[in-house]
C-alpha positions as CSV (number, residue, x, y, z in Angstrom):
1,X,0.0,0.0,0.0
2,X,1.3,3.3,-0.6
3,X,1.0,6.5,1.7
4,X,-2.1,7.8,1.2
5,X,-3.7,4.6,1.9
6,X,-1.9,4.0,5.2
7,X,-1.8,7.7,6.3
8,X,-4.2,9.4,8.7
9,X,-3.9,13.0,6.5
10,X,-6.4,14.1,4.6
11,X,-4.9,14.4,1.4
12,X,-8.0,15.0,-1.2
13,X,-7.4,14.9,-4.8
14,X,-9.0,17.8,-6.1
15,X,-7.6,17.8,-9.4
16,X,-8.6,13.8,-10.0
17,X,-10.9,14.5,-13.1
18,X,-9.3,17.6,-14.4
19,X,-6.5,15.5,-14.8
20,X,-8.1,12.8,-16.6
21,X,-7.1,12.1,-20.2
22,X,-9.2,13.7,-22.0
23,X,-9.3,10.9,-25.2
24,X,-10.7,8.4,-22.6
25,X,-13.7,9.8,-21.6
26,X,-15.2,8.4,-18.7
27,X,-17.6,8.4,-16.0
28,X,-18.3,7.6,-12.0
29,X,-19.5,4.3,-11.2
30,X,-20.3,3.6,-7.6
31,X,-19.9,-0.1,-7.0
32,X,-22.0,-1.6,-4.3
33,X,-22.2,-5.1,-2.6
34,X,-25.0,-6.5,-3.8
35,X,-26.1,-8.3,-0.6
36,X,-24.8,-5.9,1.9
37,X,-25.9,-2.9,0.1
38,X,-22.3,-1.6,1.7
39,X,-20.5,1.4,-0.8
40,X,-17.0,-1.1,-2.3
41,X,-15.8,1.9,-3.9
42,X,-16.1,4.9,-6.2
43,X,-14.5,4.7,-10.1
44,X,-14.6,5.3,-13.4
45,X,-15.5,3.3,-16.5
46,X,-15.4,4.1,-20.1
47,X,-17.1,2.9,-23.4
48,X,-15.0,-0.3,-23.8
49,X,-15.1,-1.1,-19.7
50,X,-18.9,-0.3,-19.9
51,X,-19.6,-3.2,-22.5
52,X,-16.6,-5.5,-21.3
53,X,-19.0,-5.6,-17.5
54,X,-21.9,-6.1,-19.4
55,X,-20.5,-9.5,-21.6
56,X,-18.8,-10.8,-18.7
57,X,-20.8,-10.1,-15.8
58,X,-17.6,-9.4,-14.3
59,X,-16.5,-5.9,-12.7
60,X,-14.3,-4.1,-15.5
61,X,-13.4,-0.5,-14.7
62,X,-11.3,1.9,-16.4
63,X,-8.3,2.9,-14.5
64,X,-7.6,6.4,-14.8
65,X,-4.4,6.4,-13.4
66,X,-2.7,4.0,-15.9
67,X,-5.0,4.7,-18.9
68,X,-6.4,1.1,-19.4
69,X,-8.8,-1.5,-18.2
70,X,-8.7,-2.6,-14.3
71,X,-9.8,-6.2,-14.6
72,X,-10.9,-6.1,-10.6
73,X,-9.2,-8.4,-8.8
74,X,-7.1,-9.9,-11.9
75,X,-3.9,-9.7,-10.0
76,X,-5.6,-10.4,-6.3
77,X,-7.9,-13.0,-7.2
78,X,-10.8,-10.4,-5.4
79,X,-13.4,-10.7,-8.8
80,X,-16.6,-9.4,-8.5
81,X,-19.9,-10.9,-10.4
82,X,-21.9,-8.0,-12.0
83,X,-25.8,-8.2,-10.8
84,X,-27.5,-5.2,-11.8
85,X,-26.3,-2.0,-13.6
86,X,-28.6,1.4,-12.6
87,X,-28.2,4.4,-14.8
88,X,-28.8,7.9,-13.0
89,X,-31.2,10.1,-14.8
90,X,-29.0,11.9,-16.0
91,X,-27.2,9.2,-17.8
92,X,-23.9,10.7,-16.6
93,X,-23.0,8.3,-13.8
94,X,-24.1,4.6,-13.0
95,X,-24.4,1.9,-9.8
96,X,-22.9,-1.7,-10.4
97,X,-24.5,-4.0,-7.4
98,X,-22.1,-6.8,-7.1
99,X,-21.2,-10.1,-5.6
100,X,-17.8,-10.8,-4.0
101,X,-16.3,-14.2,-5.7
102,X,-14.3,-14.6,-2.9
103,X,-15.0,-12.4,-0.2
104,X,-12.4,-9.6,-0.2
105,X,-13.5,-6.4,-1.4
106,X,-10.1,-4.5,-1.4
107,X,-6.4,-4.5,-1.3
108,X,-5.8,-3.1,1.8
109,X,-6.1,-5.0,5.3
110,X,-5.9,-4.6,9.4
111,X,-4.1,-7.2,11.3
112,X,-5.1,-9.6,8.1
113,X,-8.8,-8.9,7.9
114,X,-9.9,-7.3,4.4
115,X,-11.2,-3.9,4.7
116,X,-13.9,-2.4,2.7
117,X,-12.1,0.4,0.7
118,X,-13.8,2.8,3.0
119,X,-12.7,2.1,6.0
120,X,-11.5,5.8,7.1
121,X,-14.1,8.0,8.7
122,X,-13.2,12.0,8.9
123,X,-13.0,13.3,12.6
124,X,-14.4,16.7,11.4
125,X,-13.0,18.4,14.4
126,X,-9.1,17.5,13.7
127,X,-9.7,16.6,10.4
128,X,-8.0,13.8,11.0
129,X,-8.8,9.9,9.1
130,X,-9.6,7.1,11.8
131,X,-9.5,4.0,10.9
132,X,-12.8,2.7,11.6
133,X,-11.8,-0.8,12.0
134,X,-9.4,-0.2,15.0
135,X,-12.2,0.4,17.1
136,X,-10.7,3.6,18.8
């Protein structure tokens, strides 16, 4: 894991989107565990991800940060089967509802145990990140 996964700074990329390629256009997909109803995580998908989730049934993304399709959990072994796709009414942003294949749902971890990729709640008076599953 890198530092702003591990750190207890608030370290908000503002400039995520306006950063973005602008060739690969994309947008937000909140994914969502299907049983638990739980937020997984917040990303991106484009044209080619989009149709790629709907043929496999499989969670494809776009990964803005290297520029090409995230396979999720092709290197972990974390896949996720695709059970309904919503569309806002906008058409501007979508919610996958997923299964976990195996059970993880992210790459980080405490003391072993896989974490939800939010884990980190906002103590709005330091503005400090807790981890919410040290129980502090």
């Amino acid at each position: 894991m890198g530092m702003v996964e591990e750190t207890d700074k608030l370290m908000l990329d503002w400039n995520k989107i306006s950063g973005m390629d602008r060739e690969n256009k994309v947008i937000p997909v909140a994914v969502q565990n299907y049983l638990t109803k739980e937020v997984i995580l917040i990303a991106y998908t484009n044209e080619e991800a989009f149709k790629e989730t709907v043929h496999q049934k499989k969670l494809v993304l776009w990964s803005t940060s290297r520029n090409k399709l995230w396979f999720k959990g092709a290197e972990s072994g974390n896949t996720f089967t695709v059970e309904h796709i919503f569309v806002n009414c906008e058409q501007n942003s979508l919610v996958y509802q997923v299964t976990p294949d195996k059970g993880n749902i992210c790459h980080t971890s405490y003391n072993g145990v896989p974490n939800n990729c939010y884990y980190r709640e906002l103590d709005m008076g330091t503005m400090k990140l807790k981890n919410i599953n040290k129980g502090e």
